[in-house]
Backbone as ProteinMPNN parsed JSONL, in Angstrom:
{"seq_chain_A": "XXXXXXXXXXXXXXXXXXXXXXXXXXXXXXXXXXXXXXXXXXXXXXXXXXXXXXXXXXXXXXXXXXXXXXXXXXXXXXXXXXXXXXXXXXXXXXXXXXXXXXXXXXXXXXXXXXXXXXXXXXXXXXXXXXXXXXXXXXXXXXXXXXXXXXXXXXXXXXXXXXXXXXXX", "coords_chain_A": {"N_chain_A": [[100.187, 76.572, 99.367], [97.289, 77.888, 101.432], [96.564, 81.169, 101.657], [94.4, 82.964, 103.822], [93.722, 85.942, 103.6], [92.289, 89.033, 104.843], [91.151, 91.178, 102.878], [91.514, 89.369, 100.798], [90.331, 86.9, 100.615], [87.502, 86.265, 100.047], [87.767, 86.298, 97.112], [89.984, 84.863, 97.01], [88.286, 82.552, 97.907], [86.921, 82.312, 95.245], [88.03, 81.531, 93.318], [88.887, 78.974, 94.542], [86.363, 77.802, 94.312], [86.133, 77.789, 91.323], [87.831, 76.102, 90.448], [86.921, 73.797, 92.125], [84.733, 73.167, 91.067], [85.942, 72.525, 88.281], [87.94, 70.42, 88.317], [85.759, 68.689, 88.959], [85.192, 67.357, 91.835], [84.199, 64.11, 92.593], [82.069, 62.58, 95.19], [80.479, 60.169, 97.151], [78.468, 60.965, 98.694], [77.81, 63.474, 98.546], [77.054, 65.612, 96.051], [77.251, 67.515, 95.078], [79.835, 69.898, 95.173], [81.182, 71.573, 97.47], [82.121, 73.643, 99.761], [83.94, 75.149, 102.481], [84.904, 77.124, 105.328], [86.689, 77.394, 107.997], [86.996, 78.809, 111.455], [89.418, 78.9, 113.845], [90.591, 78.167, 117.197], [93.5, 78.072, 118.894], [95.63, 76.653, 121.438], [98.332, 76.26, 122.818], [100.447, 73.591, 124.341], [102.781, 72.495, 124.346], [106.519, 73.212, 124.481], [107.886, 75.311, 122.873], [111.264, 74.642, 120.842], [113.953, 74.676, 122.161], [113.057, 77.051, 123.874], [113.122, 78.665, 126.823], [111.464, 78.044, 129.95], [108.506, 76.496, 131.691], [108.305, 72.961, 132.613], [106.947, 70.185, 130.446], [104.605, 68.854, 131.436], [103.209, 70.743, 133.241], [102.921, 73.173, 131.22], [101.132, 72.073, 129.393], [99.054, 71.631, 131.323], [98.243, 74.103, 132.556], [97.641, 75.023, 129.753], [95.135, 73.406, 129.103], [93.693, 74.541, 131.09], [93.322, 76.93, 130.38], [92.237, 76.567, 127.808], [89.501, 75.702, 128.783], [88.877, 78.178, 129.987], [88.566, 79.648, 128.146], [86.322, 78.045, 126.121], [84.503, 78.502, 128.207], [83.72, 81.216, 128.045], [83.467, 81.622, 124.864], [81.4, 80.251, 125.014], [79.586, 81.504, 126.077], [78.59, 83.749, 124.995], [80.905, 85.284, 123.553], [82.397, 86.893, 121.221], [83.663, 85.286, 118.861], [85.57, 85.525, 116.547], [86.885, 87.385, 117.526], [88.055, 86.414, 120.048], [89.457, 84.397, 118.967], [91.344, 86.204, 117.551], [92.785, 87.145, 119.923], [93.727, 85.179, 121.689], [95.336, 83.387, 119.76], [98.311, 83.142, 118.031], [100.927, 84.066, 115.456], [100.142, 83.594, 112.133], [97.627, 82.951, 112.766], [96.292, 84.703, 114.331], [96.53, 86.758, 112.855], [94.844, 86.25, 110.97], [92.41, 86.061, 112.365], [92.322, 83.553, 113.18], [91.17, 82.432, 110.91], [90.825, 79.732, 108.496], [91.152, 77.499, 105.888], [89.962, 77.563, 102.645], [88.518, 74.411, 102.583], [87.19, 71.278, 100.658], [84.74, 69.291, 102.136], [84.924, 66.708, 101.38], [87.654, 66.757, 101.08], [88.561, 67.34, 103.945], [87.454, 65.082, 105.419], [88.693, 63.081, 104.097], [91.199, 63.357, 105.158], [90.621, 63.368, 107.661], [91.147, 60.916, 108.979], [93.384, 60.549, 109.971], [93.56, 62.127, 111.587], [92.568, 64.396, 114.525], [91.934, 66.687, 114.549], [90.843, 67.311, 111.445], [88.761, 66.115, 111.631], [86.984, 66.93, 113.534], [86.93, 69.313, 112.431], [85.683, 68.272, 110.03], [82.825, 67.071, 111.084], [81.63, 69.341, 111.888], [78.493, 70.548, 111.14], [76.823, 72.908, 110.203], [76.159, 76.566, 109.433], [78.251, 78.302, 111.842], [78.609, 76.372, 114.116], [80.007, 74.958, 116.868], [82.849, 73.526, 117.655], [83.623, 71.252, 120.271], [86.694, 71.234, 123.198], [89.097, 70.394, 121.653], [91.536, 68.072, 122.262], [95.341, 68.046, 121.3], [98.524, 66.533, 120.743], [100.111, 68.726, 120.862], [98.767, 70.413, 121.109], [95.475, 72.311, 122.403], [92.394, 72.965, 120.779], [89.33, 74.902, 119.403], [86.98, 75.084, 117.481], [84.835, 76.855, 114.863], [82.488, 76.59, 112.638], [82.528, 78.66, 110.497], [81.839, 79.567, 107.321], [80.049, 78.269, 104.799], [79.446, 76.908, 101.227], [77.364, 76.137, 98.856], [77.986, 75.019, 95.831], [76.72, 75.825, 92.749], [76.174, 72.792, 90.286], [77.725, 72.799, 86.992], [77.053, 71.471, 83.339], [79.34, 69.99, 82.869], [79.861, 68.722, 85.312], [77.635, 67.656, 86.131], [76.853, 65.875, 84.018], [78.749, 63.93, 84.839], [77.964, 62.844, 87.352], [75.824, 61.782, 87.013], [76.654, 59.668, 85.331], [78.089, 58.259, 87.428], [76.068, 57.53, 88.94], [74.526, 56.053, 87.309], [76.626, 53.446, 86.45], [76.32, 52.588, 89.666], [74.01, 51.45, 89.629]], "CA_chain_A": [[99.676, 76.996, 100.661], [96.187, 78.484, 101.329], [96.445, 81.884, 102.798], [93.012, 83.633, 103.583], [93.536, 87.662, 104.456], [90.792, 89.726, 105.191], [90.829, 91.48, 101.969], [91.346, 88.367, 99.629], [89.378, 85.885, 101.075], [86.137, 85.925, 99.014], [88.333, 86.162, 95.893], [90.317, 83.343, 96.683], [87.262, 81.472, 97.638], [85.941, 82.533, 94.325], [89.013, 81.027, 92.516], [88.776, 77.879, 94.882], [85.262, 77.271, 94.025], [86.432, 77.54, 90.102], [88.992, 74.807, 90.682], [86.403, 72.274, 92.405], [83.56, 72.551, 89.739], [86.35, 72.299, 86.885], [88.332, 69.265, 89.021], [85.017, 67.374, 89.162], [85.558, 66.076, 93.089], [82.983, 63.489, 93.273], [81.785, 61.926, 96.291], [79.205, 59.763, 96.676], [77.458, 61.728, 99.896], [77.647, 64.79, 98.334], [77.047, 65.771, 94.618], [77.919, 69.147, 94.665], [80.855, 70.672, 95.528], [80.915, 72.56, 99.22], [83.352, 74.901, 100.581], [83.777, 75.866, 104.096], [85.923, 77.964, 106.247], [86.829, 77.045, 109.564], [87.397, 79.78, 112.632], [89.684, 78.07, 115.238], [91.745, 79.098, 118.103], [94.432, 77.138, 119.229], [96.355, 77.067, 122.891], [99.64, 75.203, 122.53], [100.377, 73.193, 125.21], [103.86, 72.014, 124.293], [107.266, 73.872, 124.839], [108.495, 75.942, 121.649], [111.969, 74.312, 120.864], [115.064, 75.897, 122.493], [112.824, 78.176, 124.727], [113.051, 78.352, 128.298], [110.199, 77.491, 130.326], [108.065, 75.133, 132.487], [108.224, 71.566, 132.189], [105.504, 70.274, 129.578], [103.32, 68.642, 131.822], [103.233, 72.092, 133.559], [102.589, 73.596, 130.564], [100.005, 71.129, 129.537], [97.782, 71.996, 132.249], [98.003, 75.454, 131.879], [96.962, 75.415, 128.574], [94.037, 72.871, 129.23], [92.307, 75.443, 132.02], [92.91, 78.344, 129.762], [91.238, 76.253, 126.74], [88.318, 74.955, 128.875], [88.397, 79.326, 129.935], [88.246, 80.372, 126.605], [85.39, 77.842, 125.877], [83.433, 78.884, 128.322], [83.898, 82.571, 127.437], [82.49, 81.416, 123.918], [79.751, 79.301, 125.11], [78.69, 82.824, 126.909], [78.098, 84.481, 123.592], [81.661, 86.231, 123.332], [82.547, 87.169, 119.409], [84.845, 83.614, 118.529], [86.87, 85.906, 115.522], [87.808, 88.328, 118.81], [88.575, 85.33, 121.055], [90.696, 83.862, 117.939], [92.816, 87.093, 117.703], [93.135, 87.743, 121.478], [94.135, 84.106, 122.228], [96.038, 82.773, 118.904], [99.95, 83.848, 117.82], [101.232, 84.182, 114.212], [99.218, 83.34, 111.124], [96.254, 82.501, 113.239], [96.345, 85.625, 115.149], [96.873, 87.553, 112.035], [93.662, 85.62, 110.636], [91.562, 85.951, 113.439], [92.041, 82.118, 113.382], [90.407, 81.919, 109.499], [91.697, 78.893, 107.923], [90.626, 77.193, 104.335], [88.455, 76.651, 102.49], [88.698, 73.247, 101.888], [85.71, 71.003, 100.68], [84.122, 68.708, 102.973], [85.778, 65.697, 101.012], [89.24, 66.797, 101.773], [88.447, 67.322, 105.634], [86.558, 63.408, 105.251], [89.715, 61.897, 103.595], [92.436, 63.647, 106.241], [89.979, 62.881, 109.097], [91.239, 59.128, 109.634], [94.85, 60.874, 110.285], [94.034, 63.59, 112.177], [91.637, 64.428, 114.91], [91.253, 68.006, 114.028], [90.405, 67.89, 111.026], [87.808, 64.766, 111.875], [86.451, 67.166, 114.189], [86.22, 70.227, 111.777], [84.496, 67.683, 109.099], [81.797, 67.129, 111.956], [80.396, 70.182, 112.208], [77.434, 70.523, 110.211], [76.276, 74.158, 110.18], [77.476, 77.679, 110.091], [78.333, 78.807, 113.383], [78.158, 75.084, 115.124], [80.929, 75.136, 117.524], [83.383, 72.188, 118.083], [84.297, 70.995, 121.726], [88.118, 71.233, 123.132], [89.974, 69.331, 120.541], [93.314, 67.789, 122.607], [95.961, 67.409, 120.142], [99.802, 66.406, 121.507], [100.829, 70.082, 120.734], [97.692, 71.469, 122.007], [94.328, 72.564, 122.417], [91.9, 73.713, 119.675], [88.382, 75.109, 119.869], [86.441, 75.535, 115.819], [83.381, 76.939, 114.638], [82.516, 76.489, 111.736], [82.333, 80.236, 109.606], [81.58, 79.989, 106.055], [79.83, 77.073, 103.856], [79.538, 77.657, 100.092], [77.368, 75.042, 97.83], [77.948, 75.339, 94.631], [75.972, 74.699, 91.799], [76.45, 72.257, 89.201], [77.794, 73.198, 85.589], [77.0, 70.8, 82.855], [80.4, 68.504, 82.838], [79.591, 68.121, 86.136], [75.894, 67.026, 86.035], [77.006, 64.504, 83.522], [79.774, 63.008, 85.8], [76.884, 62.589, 88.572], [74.625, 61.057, 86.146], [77.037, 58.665, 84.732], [78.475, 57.564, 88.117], [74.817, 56.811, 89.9], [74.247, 54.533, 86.165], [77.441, 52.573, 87.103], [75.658, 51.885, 91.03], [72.716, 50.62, 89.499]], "C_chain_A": [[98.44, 77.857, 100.47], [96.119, 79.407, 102.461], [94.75, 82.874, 102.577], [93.329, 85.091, 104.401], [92.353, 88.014, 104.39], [90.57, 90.534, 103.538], [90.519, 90.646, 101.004], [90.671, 87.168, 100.089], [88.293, 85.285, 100.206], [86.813, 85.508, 97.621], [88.963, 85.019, 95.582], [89.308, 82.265, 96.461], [86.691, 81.373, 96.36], [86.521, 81.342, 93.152], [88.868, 79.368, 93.065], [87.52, 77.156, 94.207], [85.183, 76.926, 92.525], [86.87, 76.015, 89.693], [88.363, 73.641, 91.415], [85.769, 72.118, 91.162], [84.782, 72.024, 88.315], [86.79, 70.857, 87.401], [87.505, 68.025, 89.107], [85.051, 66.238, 90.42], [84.174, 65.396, 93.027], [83.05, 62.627, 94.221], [80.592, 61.451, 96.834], [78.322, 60.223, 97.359], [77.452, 63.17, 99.437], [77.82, 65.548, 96.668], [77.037, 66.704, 94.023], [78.715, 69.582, 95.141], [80.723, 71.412, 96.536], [82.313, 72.733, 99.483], [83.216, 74.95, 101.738], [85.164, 75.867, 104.613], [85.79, 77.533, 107.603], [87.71, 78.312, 110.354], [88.416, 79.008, 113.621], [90.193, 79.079, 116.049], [92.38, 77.54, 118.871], [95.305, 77.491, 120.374], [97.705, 75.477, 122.625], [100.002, 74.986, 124.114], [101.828, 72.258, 125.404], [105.229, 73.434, 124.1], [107.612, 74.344, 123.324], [109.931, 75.372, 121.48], [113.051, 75.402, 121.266], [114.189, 77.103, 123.285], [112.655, 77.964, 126.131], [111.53, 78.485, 128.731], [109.603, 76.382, 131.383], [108.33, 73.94, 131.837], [106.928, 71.168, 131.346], [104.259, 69.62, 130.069], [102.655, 69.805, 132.24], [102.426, 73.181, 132.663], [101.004, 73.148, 129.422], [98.852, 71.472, 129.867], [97.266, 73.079, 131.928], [97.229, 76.069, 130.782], [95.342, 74.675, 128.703], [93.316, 73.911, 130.09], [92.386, 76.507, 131.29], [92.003, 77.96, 128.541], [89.702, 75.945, 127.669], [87.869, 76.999, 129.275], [87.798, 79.678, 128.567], [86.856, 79.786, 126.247], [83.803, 77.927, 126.734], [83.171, 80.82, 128.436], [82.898, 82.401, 125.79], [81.242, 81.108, 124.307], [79.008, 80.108, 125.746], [78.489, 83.802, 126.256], [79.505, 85.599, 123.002], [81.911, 86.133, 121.521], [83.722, 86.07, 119.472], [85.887, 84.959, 117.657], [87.543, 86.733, 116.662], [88.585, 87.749, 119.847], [90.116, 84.811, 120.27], [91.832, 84.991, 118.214], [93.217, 87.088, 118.614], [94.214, 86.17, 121.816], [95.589, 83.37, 121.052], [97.097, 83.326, 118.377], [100.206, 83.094, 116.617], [99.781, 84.652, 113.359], [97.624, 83.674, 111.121], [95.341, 83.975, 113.897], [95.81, 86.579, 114.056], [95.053, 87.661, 111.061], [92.425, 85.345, 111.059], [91.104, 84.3, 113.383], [91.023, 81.402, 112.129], [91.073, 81.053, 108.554], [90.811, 78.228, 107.101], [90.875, 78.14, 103.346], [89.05, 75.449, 102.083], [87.089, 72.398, 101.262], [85.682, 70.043, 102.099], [84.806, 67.283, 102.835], [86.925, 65.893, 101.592], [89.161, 66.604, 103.027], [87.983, 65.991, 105.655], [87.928, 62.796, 105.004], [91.045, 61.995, 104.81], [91.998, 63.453, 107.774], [90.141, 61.479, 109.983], [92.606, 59.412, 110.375], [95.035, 61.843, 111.481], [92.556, 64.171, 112.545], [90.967, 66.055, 114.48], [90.852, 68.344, 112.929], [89.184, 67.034, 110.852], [86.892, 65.55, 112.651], [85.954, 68.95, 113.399], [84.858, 69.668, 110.448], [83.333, 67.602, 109.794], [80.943, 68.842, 112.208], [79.792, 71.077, 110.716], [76.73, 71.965, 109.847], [76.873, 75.339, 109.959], [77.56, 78.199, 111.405], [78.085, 77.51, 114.532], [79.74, 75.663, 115.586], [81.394, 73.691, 118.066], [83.531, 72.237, 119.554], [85.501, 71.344, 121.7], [88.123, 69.695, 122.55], [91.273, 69.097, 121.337], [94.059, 66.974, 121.727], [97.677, 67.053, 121.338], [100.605, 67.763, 121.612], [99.702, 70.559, 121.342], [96.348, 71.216, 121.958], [93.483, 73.46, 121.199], [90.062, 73.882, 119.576], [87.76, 75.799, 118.209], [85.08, 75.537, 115.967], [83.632, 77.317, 113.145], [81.653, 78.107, 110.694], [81.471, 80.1, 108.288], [81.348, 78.612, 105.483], [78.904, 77.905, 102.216], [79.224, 76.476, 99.328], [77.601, 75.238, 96.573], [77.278, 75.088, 93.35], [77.16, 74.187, 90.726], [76.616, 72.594, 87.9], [77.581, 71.668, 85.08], [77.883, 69.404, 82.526], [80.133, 67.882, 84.016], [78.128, 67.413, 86.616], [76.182, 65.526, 85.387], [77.997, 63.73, 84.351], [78.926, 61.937, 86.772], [75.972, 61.418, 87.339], [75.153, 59.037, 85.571], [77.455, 57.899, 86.212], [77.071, 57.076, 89.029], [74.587, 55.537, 88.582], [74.864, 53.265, 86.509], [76.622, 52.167, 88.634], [74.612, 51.356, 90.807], [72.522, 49.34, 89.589]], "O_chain_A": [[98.406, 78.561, 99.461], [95.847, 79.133, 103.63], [94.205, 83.277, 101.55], [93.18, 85.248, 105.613], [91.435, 87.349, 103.909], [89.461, 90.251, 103.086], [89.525, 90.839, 100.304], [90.76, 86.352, 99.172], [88.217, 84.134, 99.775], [86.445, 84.48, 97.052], [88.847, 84.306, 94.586], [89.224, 81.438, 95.553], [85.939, 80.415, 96.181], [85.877, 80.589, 92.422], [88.746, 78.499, 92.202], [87.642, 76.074, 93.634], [84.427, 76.016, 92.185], [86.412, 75.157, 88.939], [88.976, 72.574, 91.454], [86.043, 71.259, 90.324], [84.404, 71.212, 87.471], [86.066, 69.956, 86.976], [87.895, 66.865, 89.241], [84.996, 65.01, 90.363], [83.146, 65.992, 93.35], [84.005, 61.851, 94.244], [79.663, 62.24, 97.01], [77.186, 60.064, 96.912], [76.977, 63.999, 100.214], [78.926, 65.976, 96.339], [76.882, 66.907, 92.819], [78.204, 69.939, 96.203], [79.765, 72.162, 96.348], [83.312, 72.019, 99.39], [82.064, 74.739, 102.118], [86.128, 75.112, 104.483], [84.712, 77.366, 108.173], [88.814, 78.706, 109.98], [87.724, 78.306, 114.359], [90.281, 80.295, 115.875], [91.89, 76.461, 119.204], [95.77, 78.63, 120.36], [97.715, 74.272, 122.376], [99.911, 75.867, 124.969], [102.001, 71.485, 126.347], [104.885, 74.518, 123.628], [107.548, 73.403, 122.532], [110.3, 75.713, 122.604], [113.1, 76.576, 120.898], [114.754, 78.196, 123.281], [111.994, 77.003, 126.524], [110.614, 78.922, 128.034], [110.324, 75.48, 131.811], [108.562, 73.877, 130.629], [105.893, 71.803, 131.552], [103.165, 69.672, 129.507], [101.557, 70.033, 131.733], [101.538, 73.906, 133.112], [100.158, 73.887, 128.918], [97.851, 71.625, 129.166], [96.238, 73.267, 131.277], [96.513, 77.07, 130.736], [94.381, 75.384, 128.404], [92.171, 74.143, 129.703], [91.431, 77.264, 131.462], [91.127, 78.744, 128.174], [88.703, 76.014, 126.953], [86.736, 77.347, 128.943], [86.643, 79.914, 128.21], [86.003, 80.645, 126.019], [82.653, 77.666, 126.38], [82.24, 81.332, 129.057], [81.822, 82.977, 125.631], [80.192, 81.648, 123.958], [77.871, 79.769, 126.077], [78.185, 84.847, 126.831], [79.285, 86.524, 122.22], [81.501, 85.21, 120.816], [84.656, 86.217, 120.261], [86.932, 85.288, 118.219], [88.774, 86.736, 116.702], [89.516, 88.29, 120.442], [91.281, 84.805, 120.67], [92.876, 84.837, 118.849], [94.441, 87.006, 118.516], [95.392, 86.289, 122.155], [96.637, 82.937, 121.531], [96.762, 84.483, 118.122], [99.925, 81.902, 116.486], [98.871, 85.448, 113.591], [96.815, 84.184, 110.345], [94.127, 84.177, 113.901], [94.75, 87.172, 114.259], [94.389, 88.629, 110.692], [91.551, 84.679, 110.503], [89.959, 83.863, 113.495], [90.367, 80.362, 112.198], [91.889, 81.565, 107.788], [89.63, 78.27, 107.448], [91.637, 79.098, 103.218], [90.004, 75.428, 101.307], [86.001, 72.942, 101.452], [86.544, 70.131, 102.974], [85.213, 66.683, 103.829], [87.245, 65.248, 102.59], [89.729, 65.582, 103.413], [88.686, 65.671, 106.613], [88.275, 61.934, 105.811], [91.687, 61.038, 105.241], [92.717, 63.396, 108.772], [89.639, 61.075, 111.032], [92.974, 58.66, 111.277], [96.029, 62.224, 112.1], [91.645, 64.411, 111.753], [89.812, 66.374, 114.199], [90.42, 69.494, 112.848], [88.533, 67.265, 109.834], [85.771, 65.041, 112.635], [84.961, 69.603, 113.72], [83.799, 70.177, 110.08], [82.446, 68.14, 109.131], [79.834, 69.136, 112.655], [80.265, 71.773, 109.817], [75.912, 71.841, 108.935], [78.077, 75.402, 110.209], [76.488, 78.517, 111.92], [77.487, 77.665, 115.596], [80.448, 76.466, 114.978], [80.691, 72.895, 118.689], [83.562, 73.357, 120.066], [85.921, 71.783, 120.629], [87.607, 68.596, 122.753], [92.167, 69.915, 121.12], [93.836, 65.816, 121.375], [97.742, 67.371, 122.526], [101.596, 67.883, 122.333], [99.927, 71.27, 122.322], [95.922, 70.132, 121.562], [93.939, 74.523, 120.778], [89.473, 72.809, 119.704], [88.116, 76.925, 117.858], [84.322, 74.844, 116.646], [84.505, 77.998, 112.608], [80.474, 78.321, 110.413], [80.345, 80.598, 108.311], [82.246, 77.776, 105.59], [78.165, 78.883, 102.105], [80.13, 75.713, 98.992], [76.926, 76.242, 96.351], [77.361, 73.934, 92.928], [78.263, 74.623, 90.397], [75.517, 72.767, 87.374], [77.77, 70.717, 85.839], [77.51, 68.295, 82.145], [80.109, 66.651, 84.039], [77.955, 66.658, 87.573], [75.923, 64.427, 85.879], [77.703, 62.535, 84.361], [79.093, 60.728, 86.931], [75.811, 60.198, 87.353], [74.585, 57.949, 85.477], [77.097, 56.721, 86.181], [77.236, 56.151, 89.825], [74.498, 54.338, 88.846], [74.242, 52.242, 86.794], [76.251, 50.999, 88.521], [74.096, 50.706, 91.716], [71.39, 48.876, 89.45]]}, "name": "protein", "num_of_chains": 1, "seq": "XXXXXXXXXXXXXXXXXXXXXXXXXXXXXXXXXXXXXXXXXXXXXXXXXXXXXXXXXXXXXXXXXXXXXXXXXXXXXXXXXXXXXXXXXXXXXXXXXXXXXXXXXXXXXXXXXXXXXXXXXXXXXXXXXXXXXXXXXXXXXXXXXXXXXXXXXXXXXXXXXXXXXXXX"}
């Protein structure tokens, strides 16, 4: 499991970023290794099991006008990591909604399965901001925090070198 606290964060990333360059991910759109952190906030829109409550269309809704609030609360310059805490419960909450790092590959390969993370691979910048994401559990609203290229060490130069020879 990949937990990111506020104190260990960089450190992990430091350790993550160890563990791509040694791993050697290659991919043919991208020939260096990239990191990035994703911000979300998430509005659940389905019933917690065993808890009393509205019906889930009910609940549904609810959550859809408070996600399309929230995004336009962002889209009006509010601080996203303050939105994350205020709005998101547990982990997320705890995390001001800071989740990774993964590379860019991983989010690419789990993106055919799974719209959120098809929709965190999409954004291209730091600080781009996804649309509402509707998932069957909920609503989810990402900007993209932290990208981290890495350079190339020498095993990995030759990897690159040898796999463009092979496409020739």
């Amino acid at each position: 499991k990949t937990k990111i606290l506020n104190g260990s964060a960089i450190f992990f990333f430091k350790q993550k970023t160890a563990y791509e360059i040694k791993e050697c991910d290659w991919s043919s759109d991208v020939c260096s290794s990239d990191l990035i952190q994703i911000r979300q906030i998430f509005i659940r829109s389905r019933p917690i099991p065993g808890a009393d409550g509205p019906p889930e269309d009910v609940l549904r809704e609810n959550a859809r006008k408070q996600a399309e609030a929230v995004w336009d609360r962002v889209m009006a310059g509010e601080d996203f990591a303050a939105l994350a805490e205020e709005i998101n419960v547990g982990h997320l909450k705890t995390n001001q909604g800071l989740v990774g790092p993964w590379t860019r590959r991983q989010l690419k390969g789990r993106a055919a399965s799974n719209v959120v993370y098809a929709a965190a691979a999409s954004l291209k910048k730091v600080g781009d901001i996804s649309k509402i994401i509707e998932t069957p559990i909920g609503f989810y609203i990402m900007k993209l925090e932290n990208e981290e290229i890495l350079p190339l060490d020498d095993r990995r130069k030759a990897q690159i070198r040898r796999q463009l020879a092979k496409e020739r």
